[in-house]
C-alpha positions in Angstrom: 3.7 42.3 -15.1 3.7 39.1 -12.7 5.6 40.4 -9.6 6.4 38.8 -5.9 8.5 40.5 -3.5 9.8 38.6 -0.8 11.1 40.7 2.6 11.8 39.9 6.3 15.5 37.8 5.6 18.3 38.5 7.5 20.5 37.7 10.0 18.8 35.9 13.1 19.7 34.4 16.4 18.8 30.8 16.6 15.4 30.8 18.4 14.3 33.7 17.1 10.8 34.4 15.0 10.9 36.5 12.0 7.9 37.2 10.0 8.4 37.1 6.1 6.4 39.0 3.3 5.9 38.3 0.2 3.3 41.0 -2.1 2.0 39.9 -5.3 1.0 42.1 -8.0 -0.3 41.6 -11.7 -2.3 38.6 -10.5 -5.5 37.9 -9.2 -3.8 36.5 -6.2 -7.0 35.1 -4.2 -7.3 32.5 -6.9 -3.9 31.3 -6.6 -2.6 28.6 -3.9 0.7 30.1 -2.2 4.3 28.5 -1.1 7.2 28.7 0.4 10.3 27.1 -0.1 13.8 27.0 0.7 17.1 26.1 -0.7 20.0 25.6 1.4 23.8 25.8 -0.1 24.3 22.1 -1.6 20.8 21.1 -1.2 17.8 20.8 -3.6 14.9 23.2 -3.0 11.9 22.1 -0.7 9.0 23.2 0.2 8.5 24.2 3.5 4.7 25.7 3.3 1.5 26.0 1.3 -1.9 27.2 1.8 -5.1 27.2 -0.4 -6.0 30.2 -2.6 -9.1 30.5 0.6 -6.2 30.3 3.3 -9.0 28.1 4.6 -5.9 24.6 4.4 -2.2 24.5 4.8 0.6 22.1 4.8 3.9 21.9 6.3 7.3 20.4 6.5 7.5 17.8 8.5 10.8 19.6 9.8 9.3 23.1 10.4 5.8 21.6 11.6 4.7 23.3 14.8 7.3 26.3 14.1 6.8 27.6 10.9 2.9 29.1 10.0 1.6 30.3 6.4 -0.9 32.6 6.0 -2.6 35.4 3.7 -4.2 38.7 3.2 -6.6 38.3 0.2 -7.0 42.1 0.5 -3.1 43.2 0.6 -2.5 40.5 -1.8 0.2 39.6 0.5 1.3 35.8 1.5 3.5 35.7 5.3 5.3 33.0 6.9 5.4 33.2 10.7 9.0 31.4 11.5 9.8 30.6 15.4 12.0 29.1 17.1 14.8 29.4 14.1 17.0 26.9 14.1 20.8 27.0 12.2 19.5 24.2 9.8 16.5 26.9 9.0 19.4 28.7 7.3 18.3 29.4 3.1 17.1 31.2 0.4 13.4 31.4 1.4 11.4 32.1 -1.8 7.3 32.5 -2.2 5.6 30.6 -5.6 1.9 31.2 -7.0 0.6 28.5 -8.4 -2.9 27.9 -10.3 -3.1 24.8 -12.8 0.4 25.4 -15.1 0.7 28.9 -14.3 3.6 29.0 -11.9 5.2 31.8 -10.2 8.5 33.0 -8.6 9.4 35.5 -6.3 13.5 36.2 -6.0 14.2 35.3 -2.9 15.4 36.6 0.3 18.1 35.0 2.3 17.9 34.0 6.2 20.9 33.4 8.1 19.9 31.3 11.6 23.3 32.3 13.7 24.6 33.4 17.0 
C-alpha cells in the first residue's frame, strides 16, 4: 500500500524555518522524483519544489527560491523541505507527490499557517 505522510505544519511566526517530512512506504522511493506543492485558499495548487530520484538536481519557485530547500534520504525513504524565512503568503496546504513516468503519488497534506 502506496503511503506518504507529510509532518512539520503548523502554526509559525513569519520568519521562521520549519523543516517538513514527508516518509514514503510501499514504493521503491529512490527511483522516484519527489515534490512539493502548495495550495493556498482560492488559489490553484503549485509547485513549490522538486528534486531527482538521485537528489543529485532540484528546482524551485521562483517565489520561494533562495528560502525554501528540497532534499532526501534514499535510506529513510524520507523527502524534507527546509522552509526559512516564512513569509504570510507562504501560508497553504503543503503536500509531497512521487512521481515516475504515469505513476503519480499523493501524500494528504499538512497545513502551515505563516502568522504573528
Amino acid at each position: 500500500q502506496v503511503q506518504l505522510v507529510e509532518s512539520g505544519g503548523g502554526l509559525v511566526q513569519p520568519g521562521g524555518s520549519p523543516r517538513l517530512s514527508c516518509a514514503a512506504s510501499g514504493f521503491t522511493f529512490s527511483l522516484y522524483a519527489m515534490s512539493w506543492y502548495r495550495q493556498a485558499p482560492g488559489k490553484e495548487r503549485e509547485l513549490v519544489a522538486k528534486i531527482t530520484s538521485t537528489g543529485t538536481s532540484t528546482n524551485y519557485a521562483d517565489s520561494v527560491k533562495g528560502r525554501f530547500t528540497i532534499s532526501r534520504d534514499n535510506v529513510k525513504n524520507t523527502v524534507y523541505l527546509q522552509m526559512n524565512s516564512l513569509k504570510p503568503e507562504d501560508t497553504a496546504v503543503y503536500s509531497c507527490n512521487a512521481m515516475l513516468s504515469s505513476l503519480n503519488y499523493w501524500g494528504q497534506g499538512t497545513q502551515v499557517t505563516v502568522s504573528s
